[in-house]
N, C-alpha and C positions, 0 to 999 in steps of 0.2 A: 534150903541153903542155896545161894546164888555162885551159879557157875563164872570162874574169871575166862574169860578170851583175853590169848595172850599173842600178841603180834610182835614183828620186825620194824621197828620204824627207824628213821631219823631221827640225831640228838639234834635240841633245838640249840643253834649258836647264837653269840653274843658280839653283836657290832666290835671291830677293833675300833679303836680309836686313831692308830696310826696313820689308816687311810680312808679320815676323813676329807672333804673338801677342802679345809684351812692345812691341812698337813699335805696334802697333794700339790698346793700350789707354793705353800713356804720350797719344797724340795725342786720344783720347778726352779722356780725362782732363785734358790742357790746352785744348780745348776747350768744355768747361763750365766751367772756373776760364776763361775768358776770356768766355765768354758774360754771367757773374755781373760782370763789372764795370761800373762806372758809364761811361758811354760820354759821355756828355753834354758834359764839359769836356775830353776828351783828343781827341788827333787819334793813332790806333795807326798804327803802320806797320809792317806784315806782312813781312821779308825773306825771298826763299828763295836759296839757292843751291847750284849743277849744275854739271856738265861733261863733257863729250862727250871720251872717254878712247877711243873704236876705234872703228872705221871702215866694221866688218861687220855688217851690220846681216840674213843672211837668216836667215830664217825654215827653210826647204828647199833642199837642193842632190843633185847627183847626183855618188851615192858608188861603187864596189865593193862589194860585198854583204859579203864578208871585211875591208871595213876599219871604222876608228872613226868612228864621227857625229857627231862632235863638231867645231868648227869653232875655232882657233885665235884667240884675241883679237890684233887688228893695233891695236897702241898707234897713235894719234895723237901725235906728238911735236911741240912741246908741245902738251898738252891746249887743249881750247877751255871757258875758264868763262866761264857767265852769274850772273848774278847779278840778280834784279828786286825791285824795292817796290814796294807799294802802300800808299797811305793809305784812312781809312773816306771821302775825299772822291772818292775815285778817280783819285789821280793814278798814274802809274805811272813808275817808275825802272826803265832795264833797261842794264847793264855786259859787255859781249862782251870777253875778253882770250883 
């Protein structure tokens, strides 16, 4: 019978896409085209929105040395979206669904 050694390691992650190269420089680049505008008469109001899609959140687990490190996405069903605003006054709007 063969004995398992079983270790602490690292999950292996998975590139975002958000901050690739083409998305670093599109947000550049709308950040100076919003910097250049006349602020004085407008009130901006900055939207983001998120949503918390799994449930797993480690970092390291203890595996079998012969198995895979990679950690299975556990769906949140339904997902949870935020949604927040801000104005340049500093108000803040925040939408939890």
């Amino acid at each position: 019978m063969k004995k398992l050694r079983i270790v602490y390691r690292k999950v292996k992650q998975i590139a975002v896409q958000a901050n690739s190269e083409r998305c670093l420089v599109l947000r550049q680049r709308w950040a100076i085209s919003f910097l250049e505008l006349d602020h004085k008469n407008k009130n901006i109001i900055n939207i983001d929105e998120t949503w918390l899609g799994m449930s797993d959140f480690r970092k390291m687990h203890w595996r079998p040395m012969d198995r895979n490190w990679s950690v299975k996405a556990k769906a949140v069903s339904p997902r949870i979206s935020m949604i927040v605003a801000v104005d340049k006054f500093g108000n803040i709007w925040l939408s939890l669904t």
